[in-house]
C-alpha positions in Angstrom: 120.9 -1.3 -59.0 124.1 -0.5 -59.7 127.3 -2.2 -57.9 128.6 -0.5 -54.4 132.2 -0.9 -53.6 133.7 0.0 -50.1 137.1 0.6 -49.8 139.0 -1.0 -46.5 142.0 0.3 -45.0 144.3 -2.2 -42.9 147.1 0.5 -41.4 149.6 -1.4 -39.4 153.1 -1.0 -37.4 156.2 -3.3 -37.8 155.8 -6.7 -36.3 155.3 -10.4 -37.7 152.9 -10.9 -35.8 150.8 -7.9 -36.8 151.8 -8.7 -40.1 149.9 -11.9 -40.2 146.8 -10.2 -38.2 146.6 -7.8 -41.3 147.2 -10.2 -44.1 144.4 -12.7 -42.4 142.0 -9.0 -42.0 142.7 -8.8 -45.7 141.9 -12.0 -46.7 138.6 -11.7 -44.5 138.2 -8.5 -46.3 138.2 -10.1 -49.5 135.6 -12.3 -49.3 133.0 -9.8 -49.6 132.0 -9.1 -52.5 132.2 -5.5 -53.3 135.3 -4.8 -50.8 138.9 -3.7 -52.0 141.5 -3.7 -49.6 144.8 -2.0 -49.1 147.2 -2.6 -46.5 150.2 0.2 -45.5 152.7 1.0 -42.8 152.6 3.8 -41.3 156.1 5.3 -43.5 154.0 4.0 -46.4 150.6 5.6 -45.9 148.6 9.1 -46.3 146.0 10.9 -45.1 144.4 10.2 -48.1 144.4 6.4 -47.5 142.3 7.5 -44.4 139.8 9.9 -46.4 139.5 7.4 -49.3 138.2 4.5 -47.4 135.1 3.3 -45.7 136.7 1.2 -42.9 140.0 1.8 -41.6 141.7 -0.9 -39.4 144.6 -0.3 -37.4 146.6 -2.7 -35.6 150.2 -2.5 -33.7 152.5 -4.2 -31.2 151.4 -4.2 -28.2 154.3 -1.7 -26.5 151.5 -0.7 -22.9 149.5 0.8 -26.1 150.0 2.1 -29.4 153.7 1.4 -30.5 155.8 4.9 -31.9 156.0 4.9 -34.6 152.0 4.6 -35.4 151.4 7.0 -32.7 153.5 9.1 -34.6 151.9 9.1 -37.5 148.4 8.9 -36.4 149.4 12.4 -34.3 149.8 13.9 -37.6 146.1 13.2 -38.8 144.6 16.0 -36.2 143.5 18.1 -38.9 140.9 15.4 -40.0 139.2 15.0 -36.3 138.4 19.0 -36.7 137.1 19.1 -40.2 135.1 15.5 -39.3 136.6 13.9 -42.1 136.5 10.5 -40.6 133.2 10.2 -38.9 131.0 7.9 -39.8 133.9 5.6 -41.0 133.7 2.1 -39.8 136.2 1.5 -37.7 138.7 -1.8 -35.7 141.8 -2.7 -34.2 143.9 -5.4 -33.8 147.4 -6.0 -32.1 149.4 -8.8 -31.0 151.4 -9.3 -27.4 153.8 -11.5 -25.9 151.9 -12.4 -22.9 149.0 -12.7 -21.6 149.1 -10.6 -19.0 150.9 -7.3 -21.1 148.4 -4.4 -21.6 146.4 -6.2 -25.2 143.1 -5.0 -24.1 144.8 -1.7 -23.3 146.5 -1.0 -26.7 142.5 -2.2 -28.4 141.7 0.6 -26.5 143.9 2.7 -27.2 143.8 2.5 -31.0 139.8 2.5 -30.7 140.0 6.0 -28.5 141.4 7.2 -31.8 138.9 6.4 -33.7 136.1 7.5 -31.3 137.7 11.1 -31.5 137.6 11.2 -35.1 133.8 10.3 -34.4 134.1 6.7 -36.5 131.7 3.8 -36.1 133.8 1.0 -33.9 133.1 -2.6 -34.9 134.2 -5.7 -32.7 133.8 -9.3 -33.0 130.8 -10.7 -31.5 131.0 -13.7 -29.0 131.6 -16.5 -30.6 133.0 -20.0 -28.6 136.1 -19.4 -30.7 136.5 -16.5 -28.7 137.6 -18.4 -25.6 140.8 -19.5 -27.9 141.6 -16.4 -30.0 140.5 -12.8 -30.4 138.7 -10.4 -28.0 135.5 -8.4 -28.9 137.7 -5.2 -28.9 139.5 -6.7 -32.2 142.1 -9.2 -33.4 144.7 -10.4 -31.8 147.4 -12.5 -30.7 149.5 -13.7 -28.2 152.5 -15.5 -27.6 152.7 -17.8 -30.7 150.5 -17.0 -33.8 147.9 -19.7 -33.9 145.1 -20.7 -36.4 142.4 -19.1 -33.9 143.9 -15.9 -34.0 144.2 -16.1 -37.8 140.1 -17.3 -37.8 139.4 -14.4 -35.6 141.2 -11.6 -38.0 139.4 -13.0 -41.0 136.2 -12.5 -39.2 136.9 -9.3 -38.0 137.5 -8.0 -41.9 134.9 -9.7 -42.7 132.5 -7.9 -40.7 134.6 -4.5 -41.3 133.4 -5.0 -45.0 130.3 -6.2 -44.6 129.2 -3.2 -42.2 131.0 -0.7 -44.2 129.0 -1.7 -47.1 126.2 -1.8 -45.5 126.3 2.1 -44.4 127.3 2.5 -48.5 123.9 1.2 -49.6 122.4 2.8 -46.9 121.3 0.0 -45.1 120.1 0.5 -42.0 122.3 -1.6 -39.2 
């Protein structure tokens, strides 16, 4: 049997915090073997990057949903909801806030109606007690301060990004 490789994609906005998330994702991403990752702003990335990979993970501020400049960019992707080039990707999200109480579950949301329309397969993170610290089954994230539960959580959700995405590579049924 010959090697599969999946190919993640970590799309993010501007914000140290998000920064982290996606660095963390990658390094969850890494671990499995047979997953490559590559990680892009938005001023930095193509719709290529989107067709070329398995799993595409988007995270961003949260600004009461999708910051700007990533809404922006992602508006200019509507060509590959009508041809279908993204379903059946695997798909996540992740985002950070500043309180508790600011709209996180909303910008998830938001970033995972996205990828519903382009007909992707949405993955979360399963309940784990971790969970009660850090990280929501919508995706990743953070708030307030970054803290090492936040940073567990975003290596797990990579993690399971690439192991799902491989999985629909080898044909695996899930």
């Amino acid at each position: 049997m010959t090697d599969v490789t999946c190919r993640i994609f970590i799309l993010h906005d501007v914000g140290d915090h998000v920064a982290q998330l996606a660095q963390a994702i990658a390094a969850g991403v890494a671990t499995v073997p047979g997953a490559e990752v590559k990680v892009r702003l938005p001023n930095h990335a193509t719709k290529a990057d989107l067709l070329e990979a398995d799993g595409i993970i988007i995270g961003t501020p949260n600004w009461t949903g999708i910051k700007g400049t990533l809404k922006r960019w992602l508006d200019t992707t509507g060509d590959l909801w009508e041809e279908g080039s993204l379903a059946g990707k695997v798909g996540a999200a992740f985002t950070s806030s500043a309180g508790r109480h600011s709209g996180t579950e909303f910008t998830l949301l938001s970033v995972l109606h996205w990828m519903l329309g382009g007909g992707m397969i949405i993955v979360g993170l399963p309940w784990t007690p971790l969970m009660e610290q850090a990280g929501s089954y919508y995706g990743a994230t953070s708030v307030g301060e970054m803290t090492e539960a936040d940073l567990l959580q975003a290596q797990a959700l990579g993690r399971r990004v690439a192991q799902v995405a491989l999985q629909l590579r080898r044909g695996a049924n899930l």
